[in-house]
Backbone bond lengths (Angstrom), bond angles and torsions (degrees), N, CA, C in turn:
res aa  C-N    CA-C-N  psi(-1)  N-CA   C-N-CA  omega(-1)  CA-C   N-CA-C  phi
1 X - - - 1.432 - - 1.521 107.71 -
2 X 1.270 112.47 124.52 1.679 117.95 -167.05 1.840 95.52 -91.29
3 X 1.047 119.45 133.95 1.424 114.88 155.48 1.526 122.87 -122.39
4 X 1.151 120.69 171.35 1.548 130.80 -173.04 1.328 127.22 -164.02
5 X 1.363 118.89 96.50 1.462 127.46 -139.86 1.956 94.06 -99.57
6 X 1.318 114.80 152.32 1.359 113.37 -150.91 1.781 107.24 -73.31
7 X 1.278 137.03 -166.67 1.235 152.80 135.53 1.253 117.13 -38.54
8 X 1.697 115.95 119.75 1.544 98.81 -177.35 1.659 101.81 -142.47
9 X 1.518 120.71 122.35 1.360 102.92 -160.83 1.444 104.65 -109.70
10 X 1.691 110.61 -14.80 1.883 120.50 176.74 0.966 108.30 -74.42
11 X 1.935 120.24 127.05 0.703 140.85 177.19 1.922 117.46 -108.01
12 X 1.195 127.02 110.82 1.467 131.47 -169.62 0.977 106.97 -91.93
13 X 1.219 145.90 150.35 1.528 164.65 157.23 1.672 89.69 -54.20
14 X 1.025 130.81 136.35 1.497 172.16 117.97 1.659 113.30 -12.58
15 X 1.023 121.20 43.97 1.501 115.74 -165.65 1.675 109.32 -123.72
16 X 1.748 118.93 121.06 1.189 93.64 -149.31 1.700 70.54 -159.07
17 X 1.705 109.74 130.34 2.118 98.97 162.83 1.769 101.22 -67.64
18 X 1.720 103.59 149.89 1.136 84.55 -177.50 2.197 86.51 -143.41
19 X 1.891 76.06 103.60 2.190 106.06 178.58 1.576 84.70 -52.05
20 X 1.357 87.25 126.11 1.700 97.48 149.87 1.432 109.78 -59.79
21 X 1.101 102.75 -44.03 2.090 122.08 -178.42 1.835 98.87 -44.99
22 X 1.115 117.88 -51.60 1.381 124.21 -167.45 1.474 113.39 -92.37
23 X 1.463 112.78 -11.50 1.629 87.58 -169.57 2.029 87.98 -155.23
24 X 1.631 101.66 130.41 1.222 84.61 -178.57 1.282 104.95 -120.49
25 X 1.762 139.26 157.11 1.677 113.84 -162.20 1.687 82.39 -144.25
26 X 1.983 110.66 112.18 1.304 101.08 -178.03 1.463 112.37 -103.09
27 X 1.079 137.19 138.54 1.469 120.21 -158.26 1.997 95.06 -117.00
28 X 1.257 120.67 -161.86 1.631 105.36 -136.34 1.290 98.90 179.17
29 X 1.100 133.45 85.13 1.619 150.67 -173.99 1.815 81.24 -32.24
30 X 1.648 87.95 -179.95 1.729 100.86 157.55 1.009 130.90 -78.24
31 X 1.440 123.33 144.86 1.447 121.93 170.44 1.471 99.96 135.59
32 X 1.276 113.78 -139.90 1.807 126.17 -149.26 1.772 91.73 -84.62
33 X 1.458 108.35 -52.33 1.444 113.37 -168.63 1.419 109.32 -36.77
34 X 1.280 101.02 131.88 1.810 121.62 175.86 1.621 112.69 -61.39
35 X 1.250 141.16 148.32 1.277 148.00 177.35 1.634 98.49 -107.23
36 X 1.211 103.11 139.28 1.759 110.24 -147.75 1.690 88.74 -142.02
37 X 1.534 96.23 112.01 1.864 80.22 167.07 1.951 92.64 -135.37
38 X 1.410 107.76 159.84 1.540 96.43 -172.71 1.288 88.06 -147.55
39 X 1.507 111.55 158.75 1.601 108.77 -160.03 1.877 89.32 -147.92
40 X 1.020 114.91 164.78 1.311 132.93 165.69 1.846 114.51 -122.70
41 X 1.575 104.04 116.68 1.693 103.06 170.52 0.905 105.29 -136.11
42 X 1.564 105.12 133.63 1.352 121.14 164.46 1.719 119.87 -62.26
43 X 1.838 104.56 80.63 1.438 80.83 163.80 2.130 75.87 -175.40
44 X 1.211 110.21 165.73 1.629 115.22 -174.45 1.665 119.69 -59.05
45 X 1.437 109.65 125.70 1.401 89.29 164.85 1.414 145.63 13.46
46 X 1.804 95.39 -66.35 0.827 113.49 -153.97 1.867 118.76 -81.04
47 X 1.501 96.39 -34.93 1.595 116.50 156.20 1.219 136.85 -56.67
48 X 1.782 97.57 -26.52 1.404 114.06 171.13 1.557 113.75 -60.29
49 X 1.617 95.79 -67.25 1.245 105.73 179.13 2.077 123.07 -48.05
50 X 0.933 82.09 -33.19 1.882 103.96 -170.06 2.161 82.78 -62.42
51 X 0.973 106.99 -58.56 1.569 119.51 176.44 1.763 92.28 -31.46
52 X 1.088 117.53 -91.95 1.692 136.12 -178.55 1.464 113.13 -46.55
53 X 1.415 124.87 -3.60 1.245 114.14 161.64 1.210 119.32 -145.37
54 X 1.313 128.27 6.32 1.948 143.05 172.74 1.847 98.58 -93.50
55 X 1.897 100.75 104.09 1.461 97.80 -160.00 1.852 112.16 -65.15
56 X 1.137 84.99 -17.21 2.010 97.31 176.50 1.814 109.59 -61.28
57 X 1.295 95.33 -39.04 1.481 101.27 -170.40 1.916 99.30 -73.96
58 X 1.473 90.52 -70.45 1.710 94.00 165.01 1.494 124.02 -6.65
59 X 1.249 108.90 -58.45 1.619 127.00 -165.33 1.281 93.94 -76.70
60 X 1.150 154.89 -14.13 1.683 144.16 -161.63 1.739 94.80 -104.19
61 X 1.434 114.85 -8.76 1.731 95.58 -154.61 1.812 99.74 -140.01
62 X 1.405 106.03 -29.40 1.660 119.08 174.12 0.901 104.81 -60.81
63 X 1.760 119.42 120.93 1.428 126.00 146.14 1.501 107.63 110.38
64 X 1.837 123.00 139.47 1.024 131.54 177.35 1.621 129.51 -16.70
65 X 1.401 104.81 -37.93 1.801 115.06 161.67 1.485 112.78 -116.00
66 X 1.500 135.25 136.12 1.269 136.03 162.21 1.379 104.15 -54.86
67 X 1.499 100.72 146.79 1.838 115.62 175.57 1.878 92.05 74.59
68 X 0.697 121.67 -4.07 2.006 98.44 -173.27 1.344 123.61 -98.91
69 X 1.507 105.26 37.89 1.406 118.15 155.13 1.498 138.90 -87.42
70 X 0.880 137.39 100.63 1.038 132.44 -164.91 1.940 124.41 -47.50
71 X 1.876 91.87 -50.46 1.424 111.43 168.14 1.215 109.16 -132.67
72 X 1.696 127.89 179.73 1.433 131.77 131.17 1.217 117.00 -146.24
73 X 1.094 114.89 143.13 1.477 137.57 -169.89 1.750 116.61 -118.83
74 X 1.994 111.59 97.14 1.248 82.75 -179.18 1.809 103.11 -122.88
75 X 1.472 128.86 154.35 1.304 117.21 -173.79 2.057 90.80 -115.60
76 X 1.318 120.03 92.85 0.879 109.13 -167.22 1.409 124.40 -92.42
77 X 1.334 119.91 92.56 1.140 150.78 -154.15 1.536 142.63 -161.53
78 X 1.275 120.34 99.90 1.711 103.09 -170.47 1.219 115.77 -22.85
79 X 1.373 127.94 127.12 1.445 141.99 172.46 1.802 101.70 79.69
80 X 1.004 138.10 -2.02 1.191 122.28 161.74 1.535 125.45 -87.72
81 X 1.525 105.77 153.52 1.294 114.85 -159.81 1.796 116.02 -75.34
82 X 0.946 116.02 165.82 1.922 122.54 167.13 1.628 98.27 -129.60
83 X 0.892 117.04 -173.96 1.183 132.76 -173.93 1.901 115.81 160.19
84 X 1.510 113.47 107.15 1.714 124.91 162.55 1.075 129.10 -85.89
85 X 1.658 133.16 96.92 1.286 123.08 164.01 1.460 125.16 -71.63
86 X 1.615 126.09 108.68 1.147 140.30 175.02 1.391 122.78 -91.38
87 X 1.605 120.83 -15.06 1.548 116.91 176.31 1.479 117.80 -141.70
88 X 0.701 143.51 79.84 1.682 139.93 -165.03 1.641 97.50 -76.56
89 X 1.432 115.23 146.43 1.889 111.44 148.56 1.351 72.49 -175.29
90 X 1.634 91.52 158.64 1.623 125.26 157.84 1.582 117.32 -5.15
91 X 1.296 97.09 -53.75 1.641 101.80 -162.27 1.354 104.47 -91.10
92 X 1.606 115.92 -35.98 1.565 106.86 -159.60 1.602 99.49 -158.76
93 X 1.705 109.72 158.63 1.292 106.52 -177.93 1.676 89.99 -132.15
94 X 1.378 118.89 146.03 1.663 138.77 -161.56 1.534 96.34 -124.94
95 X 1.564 124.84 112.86 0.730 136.67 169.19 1.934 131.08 -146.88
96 X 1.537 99.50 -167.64 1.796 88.41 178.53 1.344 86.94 -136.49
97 X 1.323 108.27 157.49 1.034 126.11 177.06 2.086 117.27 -148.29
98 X 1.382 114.68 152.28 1.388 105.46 162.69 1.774 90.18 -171.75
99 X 1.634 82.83 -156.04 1.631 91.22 169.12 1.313 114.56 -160.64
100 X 1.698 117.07 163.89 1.653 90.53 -147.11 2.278 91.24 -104.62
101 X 1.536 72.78 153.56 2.026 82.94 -173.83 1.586 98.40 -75.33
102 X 2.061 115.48 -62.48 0.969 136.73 163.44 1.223 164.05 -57.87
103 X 0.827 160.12 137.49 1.897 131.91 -167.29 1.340 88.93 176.01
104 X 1.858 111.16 98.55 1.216 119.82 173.56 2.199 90.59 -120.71
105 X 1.690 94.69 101.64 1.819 89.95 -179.20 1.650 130.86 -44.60
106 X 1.395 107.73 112.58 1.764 84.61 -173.69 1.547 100.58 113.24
107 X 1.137 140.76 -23.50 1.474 111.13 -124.23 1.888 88.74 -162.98
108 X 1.571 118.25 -54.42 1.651 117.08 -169.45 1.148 91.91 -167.89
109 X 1.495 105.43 141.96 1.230 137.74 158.30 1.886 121.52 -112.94
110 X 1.371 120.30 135.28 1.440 109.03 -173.82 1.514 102.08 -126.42
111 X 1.083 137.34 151.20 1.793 111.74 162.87 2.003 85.08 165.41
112 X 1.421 82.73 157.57 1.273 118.15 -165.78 1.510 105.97 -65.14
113 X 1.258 120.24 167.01 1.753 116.40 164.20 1.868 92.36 -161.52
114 X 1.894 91.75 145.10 1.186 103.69 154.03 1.465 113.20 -154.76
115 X 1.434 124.48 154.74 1.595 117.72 179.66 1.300 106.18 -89.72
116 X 1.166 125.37 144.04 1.515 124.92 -130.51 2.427 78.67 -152.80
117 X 1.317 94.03 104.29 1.900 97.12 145.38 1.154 117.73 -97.12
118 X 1.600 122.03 141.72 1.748 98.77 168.63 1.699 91.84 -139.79
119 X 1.457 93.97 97.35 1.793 95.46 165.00 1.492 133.83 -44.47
120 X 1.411 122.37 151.12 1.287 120.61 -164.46 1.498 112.84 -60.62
121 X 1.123 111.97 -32.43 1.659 110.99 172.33 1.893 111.97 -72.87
122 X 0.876 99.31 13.05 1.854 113.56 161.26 1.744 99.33 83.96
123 X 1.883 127.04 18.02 1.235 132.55 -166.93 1.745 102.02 -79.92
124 X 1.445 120.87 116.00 1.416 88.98 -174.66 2.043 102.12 -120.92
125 X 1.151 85.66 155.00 1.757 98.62 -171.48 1.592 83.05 -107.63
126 X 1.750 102.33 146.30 1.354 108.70 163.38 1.857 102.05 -147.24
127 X 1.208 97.62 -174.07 1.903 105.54 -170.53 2.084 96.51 -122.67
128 X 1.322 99.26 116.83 1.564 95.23 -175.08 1.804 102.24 -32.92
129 X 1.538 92.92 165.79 1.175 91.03 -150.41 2.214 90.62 -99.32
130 X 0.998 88.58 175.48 1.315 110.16 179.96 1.801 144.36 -127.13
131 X 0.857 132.44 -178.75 1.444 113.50 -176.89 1.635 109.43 -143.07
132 X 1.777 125.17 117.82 1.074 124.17 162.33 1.492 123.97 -93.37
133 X 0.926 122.74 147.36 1.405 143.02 161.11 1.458 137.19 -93.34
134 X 0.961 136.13 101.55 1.702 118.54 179.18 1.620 93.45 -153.83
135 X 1.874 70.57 149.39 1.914 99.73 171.43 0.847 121.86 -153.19
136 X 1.291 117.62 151.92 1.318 130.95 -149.38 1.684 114.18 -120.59
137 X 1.382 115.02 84.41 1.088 127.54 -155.17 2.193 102.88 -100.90
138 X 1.808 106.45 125.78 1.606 83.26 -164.75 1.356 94.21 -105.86
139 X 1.533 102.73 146.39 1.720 133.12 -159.54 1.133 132.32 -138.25
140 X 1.566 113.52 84.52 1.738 116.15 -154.09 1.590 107.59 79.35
141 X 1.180 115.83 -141.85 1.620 122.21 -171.12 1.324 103.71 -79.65
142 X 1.661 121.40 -24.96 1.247 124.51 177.81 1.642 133.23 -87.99
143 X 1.329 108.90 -154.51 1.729 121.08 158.10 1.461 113.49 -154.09
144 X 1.351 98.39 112.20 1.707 131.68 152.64 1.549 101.96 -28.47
145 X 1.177 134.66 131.47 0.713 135.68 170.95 1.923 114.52 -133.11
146 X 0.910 139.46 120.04 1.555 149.03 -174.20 1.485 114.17 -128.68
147 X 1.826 103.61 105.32 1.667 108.60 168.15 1.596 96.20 -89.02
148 X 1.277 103.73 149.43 1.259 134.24 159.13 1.483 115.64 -103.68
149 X 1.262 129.23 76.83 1.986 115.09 -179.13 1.862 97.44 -84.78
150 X 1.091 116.24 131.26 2.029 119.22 168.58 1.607 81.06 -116.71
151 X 1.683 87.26 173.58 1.079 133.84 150.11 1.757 94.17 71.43
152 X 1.192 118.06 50.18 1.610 133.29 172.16 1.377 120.13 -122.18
153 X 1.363 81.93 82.42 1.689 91.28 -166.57 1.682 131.66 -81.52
154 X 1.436 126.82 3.71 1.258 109.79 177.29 2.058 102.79 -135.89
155 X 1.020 86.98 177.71 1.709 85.63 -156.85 0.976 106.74 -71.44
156 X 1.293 146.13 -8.76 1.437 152.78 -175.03 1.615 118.84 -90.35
157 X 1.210 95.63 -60.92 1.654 97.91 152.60 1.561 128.21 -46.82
158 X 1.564 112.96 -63.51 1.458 120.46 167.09 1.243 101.86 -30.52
159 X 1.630 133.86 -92.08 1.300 135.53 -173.13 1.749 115.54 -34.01
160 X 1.753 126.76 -45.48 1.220 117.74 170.96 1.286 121.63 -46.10
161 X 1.634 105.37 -63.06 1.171 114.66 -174.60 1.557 129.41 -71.97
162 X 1.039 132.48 -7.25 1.748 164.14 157.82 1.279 89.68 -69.47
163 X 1.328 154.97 -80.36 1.328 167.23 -86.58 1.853 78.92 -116.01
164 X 1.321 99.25 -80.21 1.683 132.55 -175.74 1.626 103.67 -28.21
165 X 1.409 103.98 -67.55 1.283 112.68 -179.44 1.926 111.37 -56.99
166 X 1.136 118.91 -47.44 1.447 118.08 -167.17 1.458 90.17 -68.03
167 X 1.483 135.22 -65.33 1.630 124.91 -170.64 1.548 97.21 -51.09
168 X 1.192 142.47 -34.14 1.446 129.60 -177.10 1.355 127.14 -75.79
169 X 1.119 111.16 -22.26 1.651 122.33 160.91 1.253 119.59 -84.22
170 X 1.857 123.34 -12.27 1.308 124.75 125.80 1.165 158.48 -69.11
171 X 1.280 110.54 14.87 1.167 140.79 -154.90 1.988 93.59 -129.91
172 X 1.671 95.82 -56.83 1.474 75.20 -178.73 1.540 135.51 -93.30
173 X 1.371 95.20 -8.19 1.588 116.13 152.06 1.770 108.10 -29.41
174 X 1.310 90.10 -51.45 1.510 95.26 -160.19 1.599 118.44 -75.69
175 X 1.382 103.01 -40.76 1.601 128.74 154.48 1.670 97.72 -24.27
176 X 1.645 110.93 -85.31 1.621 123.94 -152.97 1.399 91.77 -58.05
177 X 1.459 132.19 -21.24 1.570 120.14 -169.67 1.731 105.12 -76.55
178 X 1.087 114.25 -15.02 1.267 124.37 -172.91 1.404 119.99 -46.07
């Protein structure tokens, strides 16, 4: 099932309480060790998940600011691709991209990631690629939720993407309260 979540140009301030109780963010020197963030939302499995793969929904909660996606693109399907546009201009567009290994409904998601430039002359820079994990385990009225990101190997990245991920699970916290 291909999806394609709309144009979105409002950008919201990021402002969110953030329970130690609800959200835990473990961070992970350099090297092999996995970056692990796990969140608690009040809302079913199943909504959760619908969150992580309905590209409309996606776009309200992905990324350091809510709403600051430009696009999303998801083909949700073993071996099909996703793809987030986060920066458009003249010269260059800043995005992520992978494709997913896994797709257990409800329950796990597995799939690749890389940050992806692709200059206007079609030149594209990317960041070796990587592998997330998450599942969506339901817990009390809610669902537990646990990313696994590997294979993020230098300290600069770790901190982006750690950083990235914790405002985005604040972001979609805020979404499911909706």
């Amino acid at each position: 099932m291909r999806r394609s979540g709309a144009s979105s140009s409002t950008i919201w301030p990021a402002i969110w309480p953030k329970a130690e109780t609800e959200m835990q963010f473990v961070q992970s020197p350099p090297g092999d060790d996995p970056i692990v963030v796990e969140g608690f939302f009040a809302a079913s499995p199943a909504r959760v998940f619908n969150a992580w793969t309905n590209p409309d929904i996606v776009m309200k909660w992905f990324g350091l600011e809510p709403n600051s996606l430009h696009s999303a693109d998801i083909d949700l399907r073993p071996g099909g691709a996703w793809r987030f546009l986060h920066s458009r201009t003249a010269e260059q567009t800043m995005g992520f991209e992978g494709a997913y290994a896994e797709i257990e409904p409800d329950e796990r998601l597995v799939f690749s990631w890389s940050h992806v430039i692709t200059r206007a002359d079609g030149a594209r820079e990317a960041t070796p690629e990587s592998r997330i994990e998450v599942t969506f385990t339901p817990k009390g009225s809610g669902t537990m939720v646990r990313l696994v990101h590997s294979a993020v190997r230098t300290e600069d990245a770790r901190r982006g993407i750690g950083g990235g991920w914790e405002a985005s699970f604040g972001s979609l916290r805020d979404v499911l309260a909706e």
